[in-house]
Every structure is written in structure tokens, then in C-alpha cells.
C-alpha positions as CSV (number, residue, x, y, z in Angstrom):
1,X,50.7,162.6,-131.1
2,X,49.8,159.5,-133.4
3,X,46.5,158.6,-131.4
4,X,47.6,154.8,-132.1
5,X,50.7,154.8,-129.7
6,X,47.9,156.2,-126.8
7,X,46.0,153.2,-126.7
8,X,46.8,150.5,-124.1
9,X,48.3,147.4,-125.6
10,X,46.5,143.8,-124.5
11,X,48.7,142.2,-122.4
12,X,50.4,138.9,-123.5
13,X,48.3,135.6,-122.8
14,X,48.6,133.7,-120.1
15,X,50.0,130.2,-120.0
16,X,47.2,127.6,-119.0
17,X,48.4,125.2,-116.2
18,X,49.0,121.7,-117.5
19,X,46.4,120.6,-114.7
20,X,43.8,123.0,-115.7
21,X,44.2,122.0,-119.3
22,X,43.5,118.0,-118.2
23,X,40.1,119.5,-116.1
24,X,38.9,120.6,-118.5
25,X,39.3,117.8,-120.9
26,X,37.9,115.5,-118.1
27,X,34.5,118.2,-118.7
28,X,34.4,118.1,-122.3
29,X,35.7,121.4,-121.9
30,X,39.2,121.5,-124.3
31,X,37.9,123.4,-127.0
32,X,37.4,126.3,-124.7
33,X,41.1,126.1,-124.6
34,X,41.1,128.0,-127.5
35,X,40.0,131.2,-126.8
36,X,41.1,131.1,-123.0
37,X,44.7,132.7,-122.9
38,X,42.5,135.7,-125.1
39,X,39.6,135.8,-122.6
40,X,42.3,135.4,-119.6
41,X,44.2,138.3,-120.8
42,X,41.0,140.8,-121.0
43,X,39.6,139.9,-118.1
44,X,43.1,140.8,-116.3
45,X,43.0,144.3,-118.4
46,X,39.3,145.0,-117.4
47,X,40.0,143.8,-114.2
48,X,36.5,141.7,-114.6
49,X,34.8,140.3,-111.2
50,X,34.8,136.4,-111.3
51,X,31.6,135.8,-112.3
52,X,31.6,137.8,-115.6
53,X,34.6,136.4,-116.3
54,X,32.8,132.9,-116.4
55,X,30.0,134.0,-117.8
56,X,32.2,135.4,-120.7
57,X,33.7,132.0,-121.4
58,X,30.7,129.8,-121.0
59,X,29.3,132.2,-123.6
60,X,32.1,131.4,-126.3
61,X,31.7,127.6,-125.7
62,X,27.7,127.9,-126.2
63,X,27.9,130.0,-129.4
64,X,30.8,127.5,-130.3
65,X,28.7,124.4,-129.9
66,X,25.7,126.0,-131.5
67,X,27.1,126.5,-134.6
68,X,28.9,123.2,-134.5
69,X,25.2,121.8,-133.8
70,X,24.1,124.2,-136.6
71,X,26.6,123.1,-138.9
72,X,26.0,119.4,-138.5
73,X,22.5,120.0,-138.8
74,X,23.2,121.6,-142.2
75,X,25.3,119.0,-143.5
76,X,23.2,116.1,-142.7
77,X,19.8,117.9,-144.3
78,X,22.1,118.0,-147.3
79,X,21.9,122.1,-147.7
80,X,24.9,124.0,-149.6
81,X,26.7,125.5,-146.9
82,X,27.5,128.3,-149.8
83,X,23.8,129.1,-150.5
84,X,22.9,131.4,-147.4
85,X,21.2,134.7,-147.1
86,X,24.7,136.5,-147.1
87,X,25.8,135.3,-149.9
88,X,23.0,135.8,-151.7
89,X,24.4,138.8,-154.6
90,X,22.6,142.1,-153.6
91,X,23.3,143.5,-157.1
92,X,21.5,140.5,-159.1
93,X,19.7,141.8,-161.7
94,X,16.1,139.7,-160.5
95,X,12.8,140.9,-159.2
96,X,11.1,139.6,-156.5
97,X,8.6,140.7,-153.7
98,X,11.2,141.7,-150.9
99,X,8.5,142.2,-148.3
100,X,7.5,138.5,-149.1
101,X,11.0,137.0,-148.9
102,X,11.2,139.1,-145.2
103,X,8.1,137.6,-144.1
104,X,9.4,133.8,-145.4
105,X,13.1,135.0,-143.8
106,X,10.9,135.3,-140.6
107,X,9.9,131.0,-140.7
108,X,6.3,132.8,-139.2
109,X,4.6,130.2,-142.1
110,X,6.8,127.3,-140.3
111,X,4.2,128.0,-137.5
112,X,1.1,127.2,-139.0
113,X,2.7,124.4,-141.3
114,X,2.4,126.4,-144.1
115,X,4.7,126.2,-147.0
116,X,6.5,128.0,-149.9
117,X,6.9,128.3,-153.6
118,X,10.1,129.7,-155.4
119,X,9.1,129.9,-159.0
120,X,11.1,131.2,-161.8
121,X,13.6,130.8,-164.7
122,X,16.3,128.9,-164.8
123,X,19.5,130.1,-162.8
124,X,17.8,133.0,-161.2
125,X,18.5,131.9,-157.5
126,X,15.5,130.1,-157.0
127,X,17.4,126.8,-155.2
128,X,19.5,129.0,-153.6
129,X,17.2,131.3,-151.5
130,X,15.0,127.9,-150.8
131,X,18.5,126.5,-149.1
132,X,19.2,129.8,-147.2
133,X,15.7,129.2,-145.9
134,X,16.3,125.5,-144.8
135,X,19.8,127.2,-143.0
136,X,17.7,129.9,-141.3
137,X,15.4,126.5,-139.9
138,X,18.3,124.5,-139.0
139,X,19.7,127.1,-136.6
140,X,15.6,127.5,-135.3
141,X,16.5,124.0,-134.7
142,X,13.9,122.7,-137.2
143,X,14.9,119.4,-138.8
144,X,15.4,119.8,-142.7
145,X,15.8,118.2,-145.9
146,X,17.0,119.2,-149.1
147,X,16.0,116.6,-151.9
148,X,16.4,117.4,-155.8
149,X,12.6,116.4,-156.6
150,X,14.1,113.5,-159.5
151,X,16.4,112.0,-157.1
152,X,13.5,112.1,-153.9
153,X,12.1,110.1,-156.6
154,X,14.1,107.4,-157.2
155,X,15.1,106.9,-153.8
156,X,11.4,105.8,-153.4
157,X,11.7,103.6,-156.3
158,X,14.5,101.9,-155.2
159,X,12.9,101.6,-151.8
160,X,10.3,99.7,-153.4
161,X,12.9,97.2,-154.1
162,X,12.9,95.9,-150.2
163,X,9.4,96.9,-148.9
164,X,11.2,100.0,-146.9
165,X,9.1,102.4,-149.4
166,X,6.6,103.0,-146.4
167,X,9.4,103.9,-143.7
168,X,10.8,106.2,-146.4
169,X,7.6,107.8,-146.9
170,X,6.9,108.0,-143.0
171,X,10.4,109.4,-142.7
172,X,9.7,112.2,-145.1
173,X,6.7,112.9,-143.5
174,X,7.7,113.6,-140.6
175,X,10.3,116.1,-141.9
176,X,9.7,120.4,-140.2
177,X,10.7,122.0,-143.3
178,X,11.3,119.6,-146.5
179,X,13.1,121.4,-149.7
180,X,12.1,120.0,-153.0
181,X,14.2,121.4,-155.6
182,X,13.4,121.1,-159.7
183,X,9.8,120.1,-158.9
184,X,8.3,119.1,-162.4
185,X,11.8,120.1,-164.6
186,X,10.5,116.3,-166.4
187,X,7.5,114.1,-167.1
188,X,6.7,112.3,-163.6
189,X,5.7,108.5,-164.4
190,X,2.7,106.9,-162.7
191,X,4.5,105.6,-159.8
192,X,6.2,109.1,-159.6
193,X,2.7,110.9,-159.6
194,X,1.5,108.8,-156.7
195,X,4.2,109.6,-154.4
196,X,4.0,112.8,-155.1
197,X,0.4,112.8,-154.1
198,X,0.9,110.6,-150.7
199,X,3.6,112.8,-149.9
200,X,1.7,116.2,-150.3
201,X,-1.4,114.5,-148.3
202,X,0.6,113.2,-145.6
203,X,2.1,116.9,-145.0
204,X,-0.9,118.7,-145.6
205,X,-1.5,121.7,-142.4
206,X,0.8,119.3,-140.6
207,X,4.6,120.5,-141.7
208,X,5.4,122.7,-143.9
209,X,6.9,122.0,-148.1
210,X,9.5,124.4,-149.7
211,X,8.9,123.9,-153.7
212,X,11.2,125.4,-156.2
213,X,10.1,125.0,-160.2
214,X,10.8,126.3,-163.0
215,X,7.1,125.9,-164.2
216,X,4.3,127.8,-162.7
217,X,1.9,125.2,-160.8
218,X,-0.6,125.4,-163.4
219,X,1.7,123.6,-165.5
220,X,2.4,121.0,-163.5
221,X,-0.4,118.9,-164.6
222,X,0.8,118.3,-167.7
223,X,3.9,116.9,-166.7
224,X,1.8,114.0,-164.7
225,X,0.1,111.1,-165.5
226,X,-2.9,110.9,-163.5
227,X,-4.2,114.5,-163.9
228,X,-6.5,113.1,-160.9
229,X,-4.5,112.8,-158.3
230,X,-1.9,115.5,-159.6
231,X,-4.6,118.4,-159.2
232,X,-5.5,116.7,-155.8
233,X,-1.8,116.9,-154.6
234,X,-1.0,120.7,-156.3
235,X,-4.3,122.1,-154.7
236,X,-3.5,121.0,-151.7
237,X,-0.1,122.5,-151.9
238,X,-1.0,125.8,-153.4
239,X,-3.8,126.4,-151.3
240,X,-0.9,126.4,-148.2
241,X,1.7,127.9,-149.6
242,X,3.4,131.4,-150.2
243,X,4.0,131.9,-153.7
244,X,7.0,134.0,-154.4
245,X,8.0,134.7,-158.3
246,X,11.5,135.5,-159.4
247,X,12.6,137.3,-162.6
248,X,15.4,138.1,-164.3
249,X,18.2,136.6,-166.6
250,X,20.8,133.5,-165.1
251,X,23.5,134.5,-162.8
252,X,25.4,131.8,-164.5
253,X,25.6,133.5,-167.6
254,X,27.3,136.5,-165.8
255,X,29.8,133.9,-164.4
256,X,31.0,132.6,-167.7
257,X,34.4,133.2,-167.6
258,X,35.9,135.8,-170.4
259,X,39.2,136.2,-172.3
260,X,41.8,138.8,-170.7
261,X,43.0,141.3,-173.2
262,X,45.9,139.7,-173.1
263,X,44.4,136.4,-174.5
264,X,41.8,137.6,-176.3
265,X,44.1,139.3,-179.3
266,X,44.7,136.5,-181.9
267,X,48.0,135.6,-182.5
């Protein structure tokens, strides 16, 4: 006997009553309408006692609204909702210290406002596993921001422009987790180099700084202009962070598209 035809079919959903429907739109309850007729149906096949039955449908609408909230979260600290751990390739050809990435996974450093460095080539993942780190914070219900370091940059130069430079600085202060992507890619100006610095001090063992670069921090000196305050601000940043180095060739490159055989014979 085909094992299939043995099992017992779910019975067909319910209707909901028009009335119940408008309750629970009074309750801010209608999206729970969704999986009712499903939940409704098992907990007639299982026969569940009332209570379970609630507590199985409370449950959907709190896992609902938590990655709603989580979602939201995401999208307003700017992170790529592509660039998560899961999508993260497991078969990319880079090196990196796993058991290092586990421990960063774990936000422990978040804890004692500690911070990270991704460091390493171009298009070997570095901005991607520093956003699946800001989505692991959001839904820890950390508050995040992703910046690209250039344009964190001229944001504060335009604030400049109507004296809000201060409430910008405060407001990146105050940030859990703050992702600072291309740190050092170009030669920071003076005004550049200063924020840098004021930024770095203000955060210093109070929240934590996720840096990504494709120069080693050594280098980033050189790309300053007041060597001064630039080893002030990197020390300071070094000396709290986890430093984790990624090698390897560019993903990109294996994403070039190529010719078909049928396209690819000259004609």
C-alpha cells in the first residue's frame, strides 16, 4: 500500500465569522487572519485544549511582528537585506579565522563595547559579513548604522553648512553597533581626519565600531593629514577591536557573466 494514501488529510479551513474578522481589526489583530483558517483547521485535527490553541496563534503574531520590527530596523540602519549570514557562499575560495567570525557571530564584543575589523582585498566579502553582523544586532534589538566611510564623510561636511555638524556627531555617537564600510579606500582631508578622530574618541569603551578596509591599519596613517590625531584615533580603535583578516581572490570576478557555447562560436 502507497504509505502516502495512509496518512490523514488536513481538513479544509474554516470560514472566519465576519464579526470575528472586525474584532480583531478593532485589536490590531487582522494580520493574524492570515494564518487562522490553517491554525483553526489543526487545532480541530489535534483536537488541541483552548489554551494551546491560543498560545499557538499568539505565537505566529509575535514571530510575525518581530521580524516586521526586525525588518524595519534593517532597512532604516541602511543594511543590504541580501548580505546575511545565509547567504554568505560556503564554497568561496577565502580564508579566514572561523572560530573568530563564531565568536563576532556571538555579539559577546557588543557587551564590553568592543569593536571589529574586517580587513582584506577587494571583493572578498569583507562589507558583506560586516552587514550580516549589523543584521544579527538588529534582531538583538541593537540600534545600527551602515555608513560607506566617504559618504559618513560628507554628510558631516554638509552638516557644517547649518551648524547641525554637532547633532550629527552626537547622533553617531550614540549609535550600539556603527558599520563603516571602505575606511581609508582615499586620502582623508584635514576636516575629514578630525572627524574621524572625534568620532573614534566619542565611542571609545562606550559602543562598539565595525571597520571594513581594504588597507591594514598600519596604513591608514598615510592616507591622513594630521598623522597626530590619525594615530590617536587608530590606536584607540585597534587597541578595542577584533581584527579578522580575509584572503582570497573577488567573488565578483567569478560572477562575470560568460558566453554560452552557443554564442561563444564566431559567426
Amino acid at each position: 500500500m502507497n504509505r502516502a494514501s495512509t496518512l490523514t488529510p488536513m481538513p479544509a479551513p474554516p470560514g472566519i465569522d465576519a464579526d470575528l474578522k472586525k474584532l480583531m481589526r478593532s485589536l490590531k489583530l487582522g494580520r493574524m487572519l492570515d494564518t487562522l483558517p490553517e491554525r483553526l483547521a489543526l487545532a480541530k485535527q489535534q483536537s488541541l485544549p483552548y489554551a494551546d490553541f491560543l498560545s499557538l496563534v499568539f505565537a505566529d503574531e509575535v514571530e510575525r511582528r518581530d521580524r516586521t520590527s526586525a525588518d524595519l530596523r534593517a532597512r532604516t540602519a541602511k543594511l543590504d537585506p541580501a548580505m546575511r549570514i545565509d547567504t554568505f557562499s560556503s564554497d568561496s575560495p577565502v580564508r579566514y579565522d572561523t572560530q573568530l567570525w563564531n565568536e563576532l557571530c556571538s555579539l559577546r564584543f557588543l557587551d564590553d563595547a568592543r569593536g571589529a575589523l574586517i580587513l582584506g582585498p577587494v571583493g572578498v566579502g569583507k562589507t558583506h559579513l560586516a552587514t550580516a553582523l549589523g543584521h544579527i544586532a538588529v534582531r538583538r534589538r541593537r540600534t545600527v548604522k551602515f555608513l560607506r566611510a566617504d559618504q559618513m564623510f560628507r554628510t558631516l561636511k554638509a552638516a557644517r553648512l547649518d551648524n547641525s555638524v554637532e547633532a550629527e556627531m552626537r547622533a553617531l555617537a550614540r549609535i550600539d553597533v556603527l558599520i563603516l564600510d571602505d575606511l581609508a579606500l582615499q586620502a582623508m582631508d584635514a576636516t575629514q581626519t578630525s572627524d574621524f578622530y572625534e568620532l573614534i574618541v566619542e565611542r571609545h569603551q562606550r559602543t562598539s565600531t565595525i571597520v571594513t578596509s581594504n588597507r591594514d591599519p598600519s596604513e591608514w596613517i598615510a592616507v591622513m593629514s594630521d598623522p597626530l590625531l590619525a594615530q590617536s584615533a587608530i590606536d584607540r580603535l585597534v587597541s578595542t577591536s577584533y581584527e579578522l583578516v580575509i584572503d582570497g581572490e573577488s567573488y565578483r570576478r567569478r560572477q562575470q557573466p560568460q558566453p554560452t557555447a552557443a554564442t561563444s562560436a564566431p559567426r
